[in-house]
C-alpha positions as CSV (number, residue, x, y, z in Angstrom):
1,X,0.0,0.0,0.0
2,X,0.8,3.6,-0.6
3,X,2.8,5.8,2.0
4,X,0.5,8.6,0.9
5,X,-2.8,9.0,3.3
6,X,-5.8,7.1,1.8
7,X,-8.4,9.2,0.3
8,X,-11.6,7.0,0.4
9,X,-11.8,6.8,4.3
10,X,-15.1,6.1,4.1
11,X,-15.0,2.9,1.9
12,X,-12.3,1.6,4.2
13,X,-13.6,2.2,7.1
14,X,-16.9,0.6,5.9
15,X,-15.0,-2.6,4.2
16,X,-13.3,-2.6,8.1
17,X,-16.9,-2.1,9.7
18,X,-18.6,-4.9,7.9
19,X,-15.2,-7.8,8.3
20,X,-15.7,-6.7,12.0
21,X,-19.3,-7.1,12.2
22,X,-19.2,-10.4,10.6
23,X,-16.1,-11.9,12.8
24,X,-18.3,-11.2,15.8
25,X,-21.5,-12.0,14.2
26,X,-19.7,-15.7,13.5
27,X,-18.5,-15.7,17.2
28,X,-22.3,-15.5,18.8
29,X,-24.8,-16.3,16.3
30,X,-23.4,-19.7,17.2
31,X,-24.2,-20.1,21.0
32,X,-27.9,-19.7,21.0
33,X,-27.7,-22.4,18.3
34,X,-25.6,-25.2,20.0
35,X,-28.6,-27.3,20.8
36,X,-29.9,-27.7,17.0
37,X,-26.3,-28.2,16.0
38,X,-25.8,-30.9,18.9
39,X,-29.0,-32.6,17.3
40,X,-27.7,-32.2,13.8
41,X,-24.3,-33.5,14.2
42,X,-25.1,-36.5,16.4
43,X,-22.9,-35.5,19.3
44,X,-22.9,-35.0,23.2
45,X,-23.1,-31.9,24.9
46,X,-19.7,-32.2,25.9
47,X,-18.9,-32.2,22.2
48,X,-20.8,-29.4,20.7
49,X,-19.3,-27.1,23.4
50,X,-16.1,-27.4,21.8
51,X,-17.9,-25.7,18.7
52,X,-17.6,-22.4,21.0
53,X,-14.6,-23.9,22.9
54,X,-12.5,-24.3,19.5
55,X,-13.5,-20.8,18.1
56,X,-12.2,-19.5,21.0
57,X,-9.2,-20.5,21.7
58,X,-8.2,-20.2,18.0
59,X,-9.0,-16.4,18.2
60,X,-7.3,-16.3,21.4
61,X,-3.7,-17.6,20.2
62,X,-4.1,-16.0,16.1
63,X,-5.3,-12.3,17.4
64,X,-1.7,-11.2,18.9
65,X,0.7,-13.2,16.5
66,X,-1.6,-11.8,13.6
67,X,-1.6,-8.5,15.2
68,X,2.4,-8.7,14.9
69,X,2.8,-10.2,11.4
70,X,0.5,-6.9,10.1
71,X,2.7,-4.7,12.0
72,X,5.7,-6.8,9.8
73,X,4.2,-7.6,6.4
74,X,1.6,-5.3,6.4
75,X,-1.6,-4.6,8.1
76,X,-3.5,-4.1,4.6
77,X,-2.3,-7.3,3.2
78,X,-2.7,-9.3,5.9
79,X,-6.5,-8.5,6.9
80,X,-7.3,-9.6,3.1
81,X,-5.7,-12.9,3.9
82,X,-7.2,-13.3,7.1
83,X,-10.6,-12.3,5.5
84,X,-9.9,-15.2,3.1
85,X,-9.3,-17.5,6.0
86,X,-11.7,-16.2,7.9
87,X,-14.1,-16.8,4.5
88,X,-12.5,-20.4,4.4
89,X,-13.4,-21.4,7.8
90,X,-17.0,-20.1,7.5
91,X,-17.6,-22.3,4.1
92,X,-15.9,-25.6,6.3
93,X,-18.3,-24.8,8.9
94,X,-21.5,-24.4,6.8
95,X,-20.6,-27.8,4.9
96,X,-20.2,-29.6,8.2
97,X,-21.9,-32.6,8.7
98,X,-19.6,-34.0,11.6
99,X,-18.8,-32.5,14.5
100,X,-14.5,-32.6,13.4
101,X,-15.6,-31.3,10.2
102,X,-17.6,-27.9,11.8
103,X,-14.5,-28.2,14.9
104,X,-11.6,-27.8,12.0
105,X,-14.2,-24.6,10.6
106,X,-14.6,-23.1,13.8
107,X,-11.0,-23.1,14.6
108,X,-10.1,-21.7,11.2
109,X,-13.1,-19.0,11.3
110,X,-11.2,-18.0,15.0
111,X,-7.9,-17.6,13.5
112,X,-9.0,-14.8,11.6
113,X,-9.4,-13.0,15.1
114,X,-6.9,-10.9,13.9
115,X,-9.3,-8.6,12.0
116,X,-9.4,-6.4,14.9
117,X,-6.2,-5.9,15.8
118,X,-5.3,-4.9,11.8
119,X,-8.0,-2.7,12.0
120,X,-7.0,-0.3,14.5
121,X,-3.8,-0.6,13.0
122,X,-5.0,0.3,9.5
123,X,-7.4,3.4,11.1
124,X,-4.1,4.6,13.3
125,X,-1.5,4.4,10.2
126,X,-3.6,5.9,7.3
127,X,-6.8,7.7,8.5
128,X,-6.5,11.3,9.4
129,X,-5.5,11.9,12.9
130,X,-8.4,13.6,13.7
131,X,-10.4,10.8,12.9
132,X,-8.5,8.5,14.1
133,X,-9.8,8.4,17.7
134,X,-13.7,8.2,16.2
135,X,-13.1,5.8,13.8
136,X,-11.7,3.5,16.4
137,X,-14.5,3.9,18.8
138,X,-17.2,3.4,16.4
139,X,-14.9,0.2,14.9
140,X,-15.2,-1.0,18.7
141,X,-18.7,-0.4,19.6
142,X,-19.6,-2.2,16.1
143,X,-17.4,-5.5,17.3
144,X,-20.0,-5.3,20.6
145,X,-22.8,-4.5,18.4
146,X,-22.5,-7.7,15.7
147,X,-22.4,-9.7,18.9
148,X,-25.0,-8.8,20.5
149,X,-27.0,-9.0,16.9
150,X,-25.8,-12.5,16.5
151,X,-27.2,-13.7,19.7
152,X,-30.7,-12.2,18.4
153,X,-30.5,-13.9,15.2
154,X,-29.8,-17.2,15.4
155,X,-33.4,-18.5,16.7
156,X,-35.1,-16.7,13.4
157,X,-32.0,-18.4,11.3
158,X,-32.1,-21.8,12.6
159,X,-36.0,-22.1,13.3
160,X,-36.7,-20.8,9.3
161,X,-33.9,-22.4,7.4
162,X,-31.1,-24.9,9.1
163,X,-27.6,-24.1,11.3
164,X,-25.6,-24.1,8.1
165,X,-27.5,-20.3,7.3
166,X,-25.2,-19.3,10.4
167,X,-22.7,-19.5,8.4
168,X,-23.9,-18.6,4.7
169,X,-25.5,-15.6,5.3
170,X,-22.5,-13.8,6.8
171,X,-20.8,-15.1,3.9
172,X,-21.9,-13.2,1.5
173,X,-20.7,-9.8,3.1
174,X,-17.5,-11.0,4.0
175,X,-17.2,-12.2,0.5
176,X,-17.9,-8.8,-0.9
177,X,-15.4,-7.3,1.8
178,X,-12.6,-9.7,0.4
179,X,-13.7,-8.5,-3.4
180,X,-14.5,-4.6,-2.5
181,X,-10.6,-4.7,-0.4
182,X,-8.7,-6.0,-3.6
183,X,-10.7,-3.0,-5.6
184,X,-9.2,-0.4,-3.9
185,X,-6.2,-1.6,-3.6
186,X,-6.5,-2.1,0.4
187,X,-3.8,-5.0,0.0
């Protein structure tokens, strides 16, 4: 990416908003759902809470060493590939028909964690500094935001088409975020 400041702000900072909105959206529309997933995969309770479990501690150990590789190979680049992997894990985990098939998903939809992190970075290194500070709050209040939506969503999704639309309908965003980035040359 260019040293020079960016001049579309606003279609970066939306492509930002909606990856953010999705990774969180992925990370809670789940929970409310673990029952019909439990019955839909054939497994135990103890099983299906590894769908959560897995997620987790995926994002947990990928957020910081992401976080890191953007800050050496570039935070544009990077979020595209991690909204690749992030679109990856999301098609393994709509697919699943076995609990290891939706655990390998969920731990590769987690990885992508780093979206935050390259985020902020992105907003601090090319937005204006006066914007800087907003940008970053709204970016943060969305995160909250998707996951609070997701926790409303899932019963509608589940009870009108199947647990795989968990997964498929956030798709399609995050699909155009991957496309919109590589448009304006985020990467």
């Amino acid at each position: 990416m260019s040293t020079q400041a960016r001049q579309s702000y606003n279609v970066t900072f939306a492509l930002l908003a909606v990856a953010a909105i999705g990774y969180a959206l992925l990370q809670s529309l789940v929970a409310p759902a673990l029952p019909d997933i439990q019955r839909d995969l054939h497994t135990s309770v103890n099983g299906v809470s590894w769908v959560l479990t897995a997620y987790l501690l995926s994002a947990s150990i990928a957020t910081p060493l992401i976080g890191r590789l953007g800050d050496m190979y570039g935070k544009a680049r990077l979020m595209v590939a991690v909204l690749v992997l992030l679109c990856a894990g999301t098609v393994i985990s709509a697919v699943a028909s076995s609990l290891a098939l939706m655990l390998a998903g969920r731990i590769v939809q987690g990885a992508a964690g780093g979206i935050f992190p390259l985020a902020f970075g992105i907003i601090r290194d090319e937005f204006p500094r006066e914007r800087v500070a907003g940008a970053v709050g709204i970016m943060a209040a969305l995160a909250g935001a998707g996951g609070g939506l997701g926790v409303v969503l899932a019963g509608p999704i589940v009870d009108s088409l199947s647990f795989h639309y968990l997964f498929w309908l956030p798709l399609v965003p995050l699909a155009a975020v991957v496309f919109g980035a590589a448009m304006i040359e985020l990467i």
